[in-house]
C-alpha positions in Angstrom: 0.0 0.0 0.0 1.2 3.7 -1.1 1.2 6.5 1.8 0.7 9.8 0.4 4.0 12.2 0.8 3.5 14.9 3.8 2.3 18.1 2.5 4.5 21.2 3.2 2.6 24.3 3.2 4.8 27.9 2.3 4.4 30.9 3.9 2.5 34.4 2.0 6.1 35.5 2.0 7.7 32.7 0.3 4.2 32.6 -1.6 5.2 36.0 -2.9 8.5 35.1 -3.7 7.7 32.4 -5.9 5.4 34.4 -7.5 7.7 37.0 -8.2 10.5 34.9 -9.5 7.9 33.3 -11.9 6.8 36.6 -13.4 10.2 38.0 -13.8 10.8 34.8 -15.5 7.9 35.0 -17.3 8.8 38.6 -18.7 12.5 37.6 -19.6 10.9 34.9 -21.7 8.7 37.4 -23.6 10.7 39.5 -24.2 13.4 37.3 -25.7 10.1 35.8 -28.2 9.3 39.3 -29.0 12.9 40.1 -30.4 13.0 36.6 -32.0 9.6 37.7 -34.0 11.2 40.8 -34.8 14.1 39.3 -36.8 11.6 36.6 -38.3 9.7 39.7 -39.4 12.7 41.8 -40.8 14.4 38.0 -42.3 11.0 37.6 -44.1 9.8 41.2 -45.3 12.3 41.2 -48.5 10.5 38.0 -49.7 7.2 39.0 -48.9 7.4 42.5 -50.7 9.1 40.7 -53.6 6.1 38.0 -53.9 3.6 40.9 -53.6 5.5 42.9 -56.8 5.5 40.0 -58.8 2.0 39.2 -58.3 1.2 42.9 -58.6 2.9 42.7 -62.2 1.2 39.2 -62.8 -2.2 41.2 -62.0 -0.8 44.1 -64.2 -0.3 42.1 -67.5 -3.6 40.3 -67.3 -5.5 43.2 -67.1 -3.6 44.8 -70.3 -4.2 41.6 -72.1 -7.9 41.9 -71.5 -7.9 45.1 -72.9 
């Protein structure tokens, strides 16, 4: 038969602590997956304006031909 583990029960203080710790984490983490989108975002722009162009020219000749 299993016994349970004993329970230890923190104090508000350490409580706080924890929670602290956690958010500060928390932030460091964001922060470091806002400045990786930022260079995804400036890695992809270059391809994305050059797809937009083309398909901006492709949208260009069709609409002469039809003409």
């Amino acid at each position: 038969m299993t016994t349970e583990p004993e329970h230890k029960l923190i104090t508000r203080e350490e409580y706080i602590a924890d929670i602290k710790a956690r958010w500060s984490l928390f932030i460091k983490e964001w922060n470091l997956f806002i400045e990786d989108v930022k260079k995804l975002i400036a890695f992809l722009q270059p391809y994305v304006t050059k797809a937009i162009n083309t398909v901006k020219g492709w949208i260009t000749k069709l609409k002469t031909k039809k003409d």
